[in-house]
N, C-alpha and C positions, 0 to 999 in steps of 0.2 A: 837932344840934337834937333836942329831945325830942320824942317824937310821944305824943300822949293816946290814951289809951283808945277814945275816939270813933274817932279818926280811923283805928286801928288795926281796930276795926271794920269799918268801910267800907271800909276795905283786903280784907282777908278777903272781905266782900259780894260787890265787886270780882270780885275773883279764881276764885270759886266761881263767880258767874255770867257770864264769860266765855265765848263759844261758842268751843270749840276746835275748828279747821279739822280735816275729815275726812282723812284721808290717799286724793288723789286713785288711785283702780283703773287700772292699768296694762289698757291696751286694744290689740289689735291684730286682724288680717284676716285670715280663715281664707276660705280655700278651699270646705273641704269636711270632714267626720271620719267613720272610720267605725273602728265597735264592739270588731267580731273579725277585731283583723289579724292572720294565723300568718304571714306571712312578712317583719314589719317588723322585725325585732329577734328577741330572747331568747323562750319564753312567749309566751303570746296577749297582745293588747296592743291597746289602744285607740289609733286613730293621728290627728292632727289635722294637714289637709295645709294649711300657712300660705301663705297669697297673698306672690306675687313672686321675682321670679329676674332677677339679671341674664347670667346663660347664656344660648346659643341652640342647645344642644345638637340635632345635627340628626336625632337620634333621639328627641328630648325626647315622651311621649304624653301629657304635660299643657299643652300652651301657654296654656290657659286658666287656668294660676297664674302664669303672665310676671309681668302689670300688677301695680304695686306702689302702694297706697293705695286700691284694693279689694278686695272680696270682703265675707263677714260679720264685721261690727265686735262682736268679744265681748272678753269680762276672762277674767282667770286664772279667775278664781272660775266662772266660768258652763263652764270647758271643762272643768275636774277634777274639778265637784258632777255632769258628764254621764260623764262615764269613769266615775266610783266605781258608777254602776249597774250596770257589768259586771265587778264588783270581781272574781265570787265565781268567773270563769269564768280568772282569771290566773296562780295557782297561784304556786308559789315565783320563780319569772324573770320572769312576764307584765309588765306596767304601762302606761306611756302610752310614746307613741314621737311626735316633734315630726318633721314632713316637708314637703313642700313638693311644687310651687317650691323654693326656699330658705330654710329655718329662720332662717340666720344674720343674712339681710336684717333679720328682724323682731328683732334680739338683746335689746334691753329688754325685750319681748313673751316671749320663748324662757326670757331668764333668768327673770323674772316667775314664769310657771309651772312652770320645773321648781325655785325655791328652796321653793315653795310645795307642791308634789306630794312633796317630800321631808318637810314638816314633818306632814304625813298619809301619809305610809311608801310614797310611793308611786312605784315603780323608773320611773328614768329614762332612755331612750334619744334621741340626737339624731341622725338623719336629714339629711347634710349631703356634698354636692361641695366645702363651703371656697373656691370663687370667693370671699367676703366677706371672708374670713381679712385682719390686716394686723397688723402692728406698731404701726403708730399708735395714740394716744388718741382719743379714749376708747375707741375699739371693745377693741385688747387686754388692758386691764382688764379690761372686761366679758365675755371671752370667758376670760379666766385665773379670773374667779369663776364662769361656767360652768362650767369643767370642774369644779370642787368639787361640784356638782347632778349634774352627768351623770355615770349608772351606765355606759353604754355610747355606746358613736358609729358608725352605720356610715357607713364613708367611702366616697364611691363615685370610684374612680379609672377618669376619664375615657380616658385613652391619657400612657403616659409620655414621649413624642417631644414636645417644645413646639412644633414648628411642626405636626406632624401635630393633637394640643389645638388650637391655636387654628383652625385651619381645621373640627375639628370641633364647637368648642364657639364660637367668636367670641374667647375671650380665652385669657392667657397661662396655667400650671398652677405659674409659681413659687412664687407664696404661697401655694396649696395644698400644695405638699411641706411647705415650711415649717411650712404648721399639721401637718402629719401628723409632721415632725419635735419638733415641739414637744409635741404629745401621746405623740409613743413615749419620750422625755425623763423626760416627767413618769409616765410610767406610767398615762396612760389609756386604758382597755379599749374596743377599736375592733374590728369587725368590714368587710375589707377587699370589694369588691365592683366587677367589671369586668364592663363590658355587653359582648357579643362581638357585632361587627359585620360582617357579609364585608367587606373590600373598606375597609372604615374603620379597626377595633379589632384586627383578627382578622390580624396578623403576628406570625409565632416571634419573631424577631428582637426585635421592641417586647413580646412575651409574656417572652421569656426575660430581659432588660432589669425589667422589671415583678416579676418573680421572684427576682431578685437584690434588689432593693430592699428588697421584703416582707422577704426574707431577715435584711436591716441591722437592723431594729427589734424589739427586743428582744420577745424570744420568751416573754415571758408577758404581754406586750400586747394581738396578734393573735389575737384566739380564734377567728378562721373566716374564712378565704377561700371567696369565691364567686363561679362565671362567674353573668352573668346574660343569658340568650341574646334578641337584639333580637328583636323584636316588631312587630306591623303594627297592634297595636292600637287604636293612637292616629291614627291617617291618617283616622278620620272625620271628627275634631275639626281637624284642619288644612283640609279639603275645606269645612266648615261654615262657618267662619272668613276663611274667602280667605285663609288664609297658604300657599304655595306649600310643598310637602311636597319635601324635597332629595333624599329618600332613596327618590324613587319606584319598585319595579319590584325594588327590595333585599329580599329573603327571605329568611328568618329565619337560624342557621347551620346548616348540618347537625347530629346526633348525634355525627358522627367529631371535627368540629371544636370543638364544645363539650369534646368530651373529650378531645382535644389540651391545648385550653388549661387544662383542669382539670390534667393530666397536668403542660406546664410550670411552672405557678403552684403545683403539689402542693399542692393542695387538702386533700387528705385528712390533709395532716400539721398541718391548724391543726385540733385537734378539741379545743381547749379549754372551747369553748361549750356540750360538752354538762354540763359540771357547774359551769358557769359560777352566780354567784351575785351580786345587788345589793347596793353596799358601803353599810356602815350610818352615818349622816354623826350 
């Protein structure tokens, strides 16, 4: 059928003045962020801790990121235009660093902003235990185009004995190796990280175990092993809260035993981080 002039017209009209649907802002629930993190990652780094955790790790000093579906509801946009204020203090490694609670809980939120921090140059680290980790759809799509955003990851490994894990954290640590497999695989740049606990964390046996492991995954992966020695710091917020603190009367590790475990885990032989650099996507 022939269409006239006229009607071709008003086609055109049409089509010009149709409102095109905005592309809805990907939102999620932050916790809390703060400016000048030096011990989140690579460089000074701005760090945004996202609401929700399904852990119950019993050393955990944030329980106030557990609940999952609040905290403050912001977009990508509002959390990278508040980083970029402290652009100038990041220097070549600095950037923004996603942390928690658990990052991965929020992974539309997580991927969101860091495809988005990358298209304004800005280095990526993810802050993440991997409880979320899974094979399944949709999450491990979305977590295989994450890693394409994320410059770095540090993994924080809980305790590698799975029944000693679940009694420390509530759940199992399989699909956590798994994602830690799946990243030394692909060659993503992870920074390993063990809380040393007396009486919890803190056996040769499970250290030396933990050490081997690190060992397996391919050595220009891991750019930095770290103990990170427990802490009391958070027991006000449990006191505050009514949640019954497990770990009451437990004090921090000593010096010797931090450095035991530095010593098993040789530490000092992952120093790839210090010329570590943000890969250019």
């Amino acid at each position: 059928m022939k269409i006239g002039n006229g009607m071709v017209k008003l086609m055109n009209i049409y089509e010009n003045t149709v409102e095109v649907k905005k592309e809805e802002k990907v939102k999620g629930y932050v916790h809390s962020t703060e400016s000048f993190g030096a011990v989140d990652g690579p460089g000074i780094r701005y760090v945004a801790f996202l609401q929700g955790c399904r852990m119950r790790c019993m050393y955990c000093h944030n329980p106030d990121t557990w609940n999952i579906g609040v905290g403050t509801e912001m977009t990508s946009e509002e959390i990278l235009d508040d980083a970029e204020r402290y652009r100038a203090f990041w220097g070549p490694q600095g950037g923004i660093t996603l942390s928690g609670g658990e990052s991965l809980v929020q992974i539309d939120f997580t991927l969101d902003i860091f495809k988005k921090a990358k298209e304004r140059n800005i280095s990526t680290c993810l802050d993440t235990a991997g409880n979320p980790f899974t094979w399944k759809e949709p999450f491990f799509s979305k977590f295989e185009e994450l890693m394409r955003y994320t410059d770095i990851s540090l993994v924080d490994i809980k305790e590698i004995d799975p029944i000693k894990h679940k009694k420390l954290t509530g759940v199992d640590n399989k699909n956590i190796f798994e994602m830690i497999q799946y990243m030394g695989e692909n060659h993503d740049d992870m920074w390993i990280r063990h809380v040393l606990v007396p009486g919890k964390t803190d056996f040769d046996e499970d250290l030396e175990k933990l050490s081997d492991y690190i060992a397996q995954i391919p050595n220009d992966v891991v750019k930095k092993v770290e103990i990170l020695p427990y802490h009391t710091l958070g027991v006000r917020k449990y006191h505050e809260m009514k949640i019954p603190y497990k770990l009451e009367g437990i004090e921090p590790p000593t010096a010797e035993r931090v450095k035991n475990a530095e010593k098993i885990l040789k530490t000092s032989n992952y120093n790839l981080y210090k010329n570590w650099r943000p890969k250019i996507i």
